[in-house]
Residue frames as qw, qx, qy, qz and C-alpha x, y, z in Angstrom:
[[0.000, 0.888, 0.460, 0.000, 0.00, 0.00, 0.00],
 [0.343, 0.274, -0.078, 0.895, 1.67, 3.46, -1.01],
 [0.414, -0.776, -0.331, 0.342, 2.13, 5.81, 1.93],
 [0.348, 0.792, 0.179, 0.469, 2.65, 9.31, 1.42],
 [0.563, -0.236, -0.403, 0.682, 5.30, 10.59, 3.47],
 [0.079, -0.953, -0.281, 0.083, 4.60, 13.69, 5.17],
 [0.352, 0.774, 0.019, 0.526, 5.68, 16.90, 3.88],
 [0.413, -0.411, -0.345, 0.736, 8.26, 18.82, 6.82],
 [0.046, -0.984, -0.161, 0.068, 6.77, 22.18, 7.68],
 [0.334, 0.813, -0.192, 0.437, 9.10, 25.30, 6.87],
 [0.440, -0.733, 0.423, -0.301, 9.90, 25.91, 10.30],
 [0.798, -0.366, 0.468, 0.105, 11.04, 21.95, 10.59],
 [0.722, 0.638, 0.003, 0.266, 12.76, 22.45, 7.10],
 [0.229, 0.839, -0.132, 0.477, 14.68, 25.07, 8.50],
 [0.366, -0.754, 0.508, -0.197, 15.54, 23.96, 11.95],
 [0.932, -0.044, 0.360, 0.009, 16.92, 20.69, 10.36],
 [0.670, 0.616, -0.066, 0.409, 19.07, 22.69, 8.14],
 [0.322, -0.858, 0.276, -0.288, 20.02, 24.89, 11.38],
 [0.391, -0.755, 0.522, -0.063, 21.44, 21.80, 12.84],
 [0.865, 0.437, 0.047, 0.243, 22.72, 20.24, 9.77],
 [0.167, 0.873, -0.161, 0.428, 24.88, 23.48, 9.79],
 [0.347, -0.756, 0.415, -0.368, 26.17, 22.95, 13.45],
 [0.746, -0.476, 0.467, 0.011, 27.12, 19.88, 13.32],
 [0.667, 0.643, 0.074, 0.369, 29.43, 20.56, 10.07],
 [0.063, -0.876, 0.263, -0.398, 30.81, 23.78, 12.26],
 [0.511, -0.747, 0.365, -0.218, 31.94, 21.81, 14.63],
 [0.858, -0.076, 0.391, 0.324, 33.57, 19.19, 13.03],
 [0.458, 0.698, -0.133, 0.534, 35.44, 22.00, 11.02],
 [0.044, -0.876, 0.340, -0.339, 36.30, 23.71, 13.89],
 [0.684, -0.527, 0.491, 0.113, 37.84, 20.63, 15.76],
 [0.851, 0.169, 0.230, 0.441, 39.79, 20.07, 12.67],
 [0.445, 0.544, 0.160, 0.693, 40.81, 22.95, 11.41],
 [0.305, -0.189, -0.244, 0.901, 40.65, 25.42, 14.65],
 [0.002, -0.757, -0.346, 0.555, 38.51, 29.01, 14.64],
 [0.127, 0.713, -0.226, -0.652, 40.72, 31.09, 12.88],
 [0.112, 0.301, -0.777, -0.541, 41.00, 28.57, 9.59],
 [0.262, 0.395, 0.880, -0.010, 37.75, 27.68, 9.47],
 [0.135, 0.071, -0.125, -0.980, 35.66, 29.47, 6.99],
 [0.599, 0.215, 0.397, -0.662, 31.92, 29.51, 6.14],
 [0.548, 0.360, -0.683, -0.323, 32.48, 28.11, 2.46],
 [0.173, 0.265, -0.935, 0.160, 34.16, 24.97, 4.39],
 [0.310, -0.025, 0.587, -0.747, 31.00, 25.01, 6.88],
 [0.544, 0.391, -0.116, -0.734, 28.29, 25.25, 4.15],
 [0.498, 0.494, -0.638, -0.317, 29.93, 22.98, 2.07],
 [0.173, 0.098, -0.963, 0.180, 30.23, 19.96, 4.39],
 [0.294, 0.347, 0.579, -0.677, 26.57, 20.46, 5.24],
 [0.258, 0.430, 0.830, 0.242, 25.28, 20.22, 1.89],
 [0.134, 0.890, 0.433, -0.053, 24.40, 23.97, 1.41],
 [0.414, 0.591, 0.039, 0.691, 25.16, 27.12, -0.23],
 [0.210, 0.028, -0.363, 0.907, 26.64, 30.21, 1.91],
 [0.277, -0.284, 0.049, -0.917, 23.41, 31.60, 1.71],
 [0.700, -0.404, -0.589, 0.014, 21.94, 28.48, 3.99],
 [0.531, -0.136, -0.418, 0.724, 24.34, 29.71, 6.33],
 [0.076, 0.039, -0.230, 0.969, 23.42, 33.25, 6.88],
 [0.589, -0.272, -0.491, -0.582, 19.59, 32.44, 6.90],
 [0.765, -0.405, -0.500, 0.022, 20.88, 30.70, 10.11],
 [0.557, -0.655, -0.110, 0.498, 23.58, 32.68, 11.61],
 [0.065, 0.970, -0.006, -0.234, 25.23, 36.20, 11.25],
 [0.391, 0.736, -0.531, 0.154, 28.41, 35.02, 11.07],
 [0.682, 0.205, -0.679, 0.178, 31.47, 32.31, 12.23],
 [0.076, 0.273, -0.677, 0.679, 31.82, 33.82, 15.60],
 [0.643, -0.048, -0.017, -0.765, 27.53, 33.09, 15.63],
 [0.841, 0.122, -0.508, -0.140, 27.92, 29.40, 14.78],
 [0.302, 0.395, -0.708, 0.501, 31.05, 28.80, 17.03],
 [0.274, -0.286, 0.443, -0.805, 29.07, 30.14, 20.15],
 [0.823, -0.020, -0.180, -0.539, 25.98, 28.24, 19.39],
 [0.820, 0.248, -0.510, -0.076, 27.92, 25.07, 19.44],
 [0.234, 0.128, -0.695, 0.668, 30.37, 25.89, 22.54],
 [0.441, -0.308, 0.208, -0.817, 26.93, 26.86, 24.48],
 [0.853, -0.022, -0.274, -0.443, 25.34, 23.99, 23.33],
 [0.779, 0.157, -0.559, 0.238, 28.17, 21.58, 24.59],
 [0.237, 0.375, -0.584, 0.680, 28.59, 23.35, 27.52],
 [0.697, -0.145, 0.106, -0.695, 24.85, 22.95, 28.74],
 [0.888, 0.070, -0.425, -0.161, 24.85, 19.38, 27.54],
 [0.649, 0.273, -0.612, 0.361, 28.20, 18.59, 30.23],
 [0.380, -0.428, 0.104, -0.813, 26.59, 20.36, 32.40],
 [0.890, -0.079, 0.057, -0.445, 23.50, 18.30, 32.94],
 [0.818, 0.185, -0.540, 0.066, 25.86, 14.98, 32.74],
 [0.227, 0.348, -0.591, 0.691, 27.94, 16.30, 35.66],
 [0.366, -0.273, 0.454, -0.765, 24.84, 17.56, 37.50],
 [0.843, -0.298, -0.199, -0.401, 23.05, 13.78, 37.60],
 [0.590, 0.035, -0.630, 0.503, 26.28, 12.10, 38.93],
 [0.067, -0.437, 0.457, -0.772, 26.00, 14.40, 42.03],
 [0.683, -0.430, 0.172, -0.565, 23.24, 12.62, 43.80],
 [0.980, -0.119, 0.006, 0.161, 25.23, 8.81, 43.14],
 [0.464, 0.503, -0.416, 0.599, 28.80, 10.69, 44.02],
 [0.580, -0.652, -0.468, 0.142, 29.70, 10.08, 47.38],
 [0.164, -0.973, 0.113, 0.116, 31.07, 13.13, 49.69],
 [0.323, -0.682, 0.490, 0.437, 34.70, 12.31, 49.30],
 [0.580, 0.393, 0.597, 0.391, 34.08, 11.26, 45.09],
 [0.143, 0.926, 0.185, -0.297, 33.87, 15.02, 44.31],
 [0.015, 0.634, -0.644, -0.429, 37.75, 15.84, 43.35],
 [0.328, -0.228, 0.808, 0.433, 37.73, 12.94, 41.52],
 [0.310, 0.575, 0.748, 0.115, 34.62, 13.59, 39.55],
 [0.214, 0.940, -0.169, -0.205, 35.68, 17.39, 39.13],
 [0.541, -0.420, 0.619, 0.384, 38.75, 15.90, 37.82],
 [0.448, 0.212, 0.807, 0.321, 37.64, 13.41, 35.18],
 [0.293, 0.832, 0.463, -0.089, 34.88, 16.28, 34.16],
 [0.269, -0.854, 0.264, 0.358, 37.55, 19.38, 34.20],
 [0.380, -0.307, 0.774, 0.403, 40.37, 17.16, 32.09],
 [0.460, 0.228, 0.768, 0.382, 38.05, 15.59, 29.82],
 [0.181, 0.920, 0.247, -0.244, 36.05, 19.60, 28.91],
 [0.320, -0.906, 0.115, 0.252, 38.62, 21.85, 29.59],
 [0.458, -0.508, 0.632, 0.365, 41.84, 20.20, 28.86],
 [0.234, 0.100, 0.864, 0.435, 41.13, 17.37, 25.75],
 [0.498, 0.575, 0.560, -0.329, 37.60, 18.50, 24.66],
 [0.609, 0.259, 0.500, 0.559, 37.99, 18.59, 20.65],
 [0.177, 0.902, 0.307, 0.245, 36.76, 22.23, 20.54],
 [0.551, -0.587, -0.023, 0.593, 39.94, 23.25, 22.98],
 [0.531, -0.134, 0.310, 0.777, 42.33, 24.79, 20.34],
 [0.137, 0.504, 0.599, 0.607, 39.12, 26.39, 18.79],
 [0.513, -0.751, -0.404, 0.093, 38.21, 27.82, 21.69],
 [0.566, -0.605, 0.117, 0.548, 41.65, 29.58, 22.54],
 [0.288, 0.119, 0.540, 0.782, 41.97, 30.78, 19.07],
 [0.104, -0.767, -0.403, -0.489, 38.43, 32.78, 19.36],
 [0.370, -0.837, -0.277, 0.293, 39.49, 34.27, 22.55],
 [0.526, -0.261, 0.280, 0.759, 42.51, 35.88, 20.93],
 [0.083, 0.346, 0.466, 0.810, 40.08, 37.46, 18.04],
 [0.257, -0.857, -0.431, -0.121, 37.76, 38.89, 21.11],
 [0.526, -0.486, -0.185, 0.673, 40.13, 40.35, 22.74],
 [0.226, -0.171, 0.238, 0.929, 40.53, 42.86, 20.12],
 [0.270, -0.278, -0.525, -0.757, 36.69, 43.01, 18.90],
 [0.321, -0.134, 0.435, -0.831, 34.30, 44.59, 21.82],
 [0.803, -0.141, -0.168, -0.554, 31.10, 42.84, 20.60],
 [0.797, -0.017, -0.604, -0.001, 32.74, 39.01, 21.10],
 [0.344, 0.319, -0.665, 0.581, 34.35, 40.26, 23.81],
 [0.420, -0.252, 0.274, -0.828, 31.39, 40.77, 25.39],
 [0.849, 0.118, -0.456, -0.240, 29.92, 37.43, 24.05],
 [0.640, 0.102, -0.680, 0.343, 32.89, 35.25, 25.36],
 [0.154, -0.299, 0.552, -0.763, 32.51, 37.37, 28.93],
 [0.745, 0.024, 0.050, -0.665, 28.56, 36.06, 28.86],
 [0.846, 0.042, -0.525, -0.090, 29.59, 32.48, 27.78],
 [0.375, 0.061, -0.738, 0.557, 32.70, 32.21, 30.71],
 [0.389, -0.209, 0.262, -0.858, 30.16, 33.67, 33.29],
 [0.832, -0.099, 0.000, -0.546, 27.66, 31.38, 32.44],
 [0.640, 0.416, -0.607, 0.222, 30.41, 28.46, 32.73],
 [0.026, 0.447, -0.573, 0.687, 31.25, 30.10, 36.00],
 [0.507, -0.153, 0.400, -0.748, 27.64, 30.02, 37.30],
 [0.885, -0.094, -0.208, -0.405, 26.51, 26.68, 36.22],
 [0.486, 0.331, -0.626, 0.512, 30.13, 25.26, 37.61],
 [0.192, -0.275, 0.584, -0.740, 28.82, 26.99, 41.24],
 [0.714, -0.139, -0.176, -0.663, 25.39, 25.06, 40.97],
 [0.782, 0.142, -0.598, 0.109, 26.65, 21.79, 40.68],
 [0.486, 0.098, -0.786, 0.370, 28.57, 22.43, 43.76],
 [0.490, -0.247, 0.212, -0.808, 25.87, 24.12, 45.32],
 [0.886, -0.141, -0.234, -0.374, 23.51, 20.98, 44.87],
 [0.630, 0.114, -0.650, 0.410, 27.04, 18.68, 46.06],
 [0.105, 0.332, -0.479, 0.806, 27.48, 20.65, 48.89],
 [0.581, -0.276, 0.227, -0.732, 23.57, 20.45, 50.14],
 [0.879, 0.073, -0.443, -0.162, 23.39, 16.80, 49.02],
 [0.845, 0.031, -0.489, 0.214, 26.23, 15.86, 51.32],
 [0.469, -0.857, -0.210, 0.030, 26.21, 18.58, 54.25],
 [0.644, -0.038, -0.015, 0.764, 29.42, 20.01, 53.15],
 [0.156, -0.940, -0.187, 0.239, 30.31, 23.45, 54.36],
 [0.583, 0.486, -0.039, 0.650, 32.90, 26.15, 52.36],
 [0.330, -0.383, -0.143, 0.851, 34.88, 28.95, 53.66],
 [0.011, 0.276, -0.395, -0.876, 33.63, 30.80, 50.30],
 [0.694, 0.320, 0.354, -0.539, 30.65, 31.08, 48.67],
 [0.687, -0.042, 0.618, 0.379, 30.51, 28.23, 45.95],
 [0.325, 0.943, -0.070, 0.003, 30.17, 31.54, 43.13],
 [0.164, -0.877, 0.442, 0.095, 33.73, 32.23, 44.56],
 [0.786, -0.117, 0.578, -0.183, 34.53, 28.87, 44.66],
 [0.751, 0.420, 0.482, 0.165, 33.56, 27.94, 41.16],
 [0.248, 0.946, -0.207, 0.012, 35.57, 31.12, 39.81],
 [0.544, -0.519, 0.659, 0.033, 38.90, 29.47, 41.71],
 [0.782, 0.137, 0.593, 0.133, 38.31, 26.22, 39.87],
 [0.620, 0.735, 0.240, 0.135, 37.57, 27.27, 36.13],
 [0.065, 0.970, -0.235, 0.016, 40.45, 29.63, 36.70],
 [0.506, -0.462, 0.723, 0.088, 42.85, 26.94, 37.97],
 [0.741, 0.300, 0.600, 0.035, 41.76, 24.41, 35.39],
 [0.628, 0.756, 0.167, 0.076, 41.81, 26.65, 32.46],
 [0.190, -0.831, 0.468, 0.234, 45.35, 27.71, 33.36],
 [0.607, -0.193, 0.750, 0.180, 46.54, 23.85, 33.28],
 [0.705, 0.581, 0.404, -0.045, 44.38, 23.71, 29.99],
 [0.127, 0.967, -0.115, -0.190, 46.72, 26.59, 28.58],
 [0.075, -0.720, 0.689, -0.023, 50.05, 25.46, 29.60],
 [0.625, 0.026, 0.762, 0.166, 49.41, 21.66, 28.44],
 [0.680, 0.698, 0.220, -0.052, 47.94, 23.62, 24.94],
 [0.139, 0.925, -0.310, -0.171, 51.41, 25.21, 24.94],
 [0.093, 0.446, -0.870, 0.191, 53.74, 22.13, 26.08],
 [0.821, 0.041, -0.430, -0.373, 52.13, 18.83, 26.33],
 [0.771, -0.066, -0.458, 0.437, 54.75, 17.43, 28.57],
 [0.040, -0.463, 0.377, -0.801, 54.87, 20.99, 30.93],
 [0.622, -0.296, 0.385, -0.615, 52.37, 19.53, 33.32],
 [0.077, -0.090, -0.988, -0.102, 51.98, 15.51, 34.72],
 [0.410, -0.430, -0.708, -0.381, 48.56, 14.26, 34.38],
 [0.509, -0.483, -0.702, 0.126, 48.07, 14.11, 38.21],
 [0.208, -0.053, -0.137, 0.967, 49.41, 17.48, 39.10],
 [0.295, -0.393, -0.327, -0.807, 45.61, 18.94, 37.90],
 [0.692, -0.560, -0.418, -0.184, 43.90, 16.75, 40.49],
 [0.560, -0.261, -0.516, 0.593, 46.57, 17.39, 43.39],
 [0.119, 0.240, 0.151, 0.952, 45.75, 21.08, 42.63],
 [0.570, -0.380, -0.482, -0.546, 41.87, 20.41, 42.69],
 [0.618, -0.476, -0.597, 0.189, 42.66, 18.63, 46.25],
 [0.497, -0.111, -0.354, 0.784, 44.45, 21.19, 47.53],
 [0.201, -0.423, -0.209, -0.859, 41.90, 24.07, 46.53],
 [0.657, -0.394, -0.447, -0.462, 39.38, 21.89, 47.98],
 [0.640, -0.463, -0.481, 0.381, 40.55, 20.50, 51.52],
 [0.213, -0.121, -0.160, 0.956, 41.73, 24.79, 52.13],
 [0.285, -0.214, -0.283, -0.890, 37.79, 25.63, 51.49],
 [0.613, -0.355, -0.688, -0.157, 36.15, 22.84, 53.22],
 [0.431, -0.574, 0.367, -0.592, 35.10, 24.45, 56.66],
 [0.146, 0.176, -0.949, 0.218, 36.32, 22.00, 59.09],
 [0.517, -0.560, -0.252, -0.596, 33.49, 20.33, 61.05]]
């Protein structure tokens, strides 16, 4: 019996080309980085002309975001269901494994460190990238908010402060292993992480 397949509505035409588009962008930009990725390269591996592309986003620095947001929500929410089967002294090693495998190795790293370098000098992204690390910051403080009530653990610092510390510490290591691969040992990130952490933990 012939079945007539149903026609996709514009709107599901168009967000199926949206994230055709983004998940081309992002396998350009973990090959080929930020700055040598172009929109041609984008388009093209998606199956559409430039003018797909701008029908969906303004421009490279539009896509990028979209994609780092999207991944950054998504690791999020992975982090925050472990928290209720992580016992109290499983934290460092579950900010560890999370931290190392984002931060440090995530495939968007070098792309990532290559668009801060072109905000720095252009106000609008710069404002962007401020709004993305922020929101990094503040879903980073949740997590240990929810850890912290889950397992009656008290800080010296609120876990805002807290989660600023980390991301800052981490994204150093991230930096200075992007520079020198062999400048830091593996375990050196987590002895760091303990040491943050057992100088914040209010004694009980």
């Amino acid at each position: 019996m012939y079945m007539r397949t149903r026609r996709m509505s514009r709107a599901e035409s168009k967000a199926r080309t949206r994230e055709q588009l983004l998940d081309s962008a992002e396998s350009v930009f973990a090959r080929r980085g930020y700055t040598a990725a172009t929109i041609e390269e984008i388009s093209e591996g998606a199956g559409f002309s430039r003018g797909a592309f701008y029908a969906n986003f303004a421009d490279k620095s539009e896509v990028f975001l979209a994609i780092a947001e999207a991944g950054q929500q998504q690791a999020f929410a992975e982090i925050a269901a472990r928290i209720d089967a992580t016992e109290a002294e499983g934290i460092l090693d579950m900010m560890y494994e999370w931290f190392t495998r984002v931060l440090v190795h995530g495939r968007l790293r070098r792309a990532l460190d290559e668009f801060r370098l072109v905000a720095i000098d252009d106000p609008s992204l710069r404002k962007r990238l401020a709004s993305f690390e922020r929101a990094a910051t503040d879903l980073t403080a949740q997590v240990l908010a929810d850890f912290c009530h889950a397992h009656g653990v008290e800080l010296t610092v609120s876990t805002e402060a807290f989660a600023g510390m980390v991301t800052a510490l981490v994204g150093g290591y991230a930096t200075r292993l992007a520079l020198d691969p062999r400048a830091v040992e593996p375990e050196e990130i987590g002895q760091a992480l303990e040491a943050l952490w057992s100088g914040l933990v209010r004694a009980s």
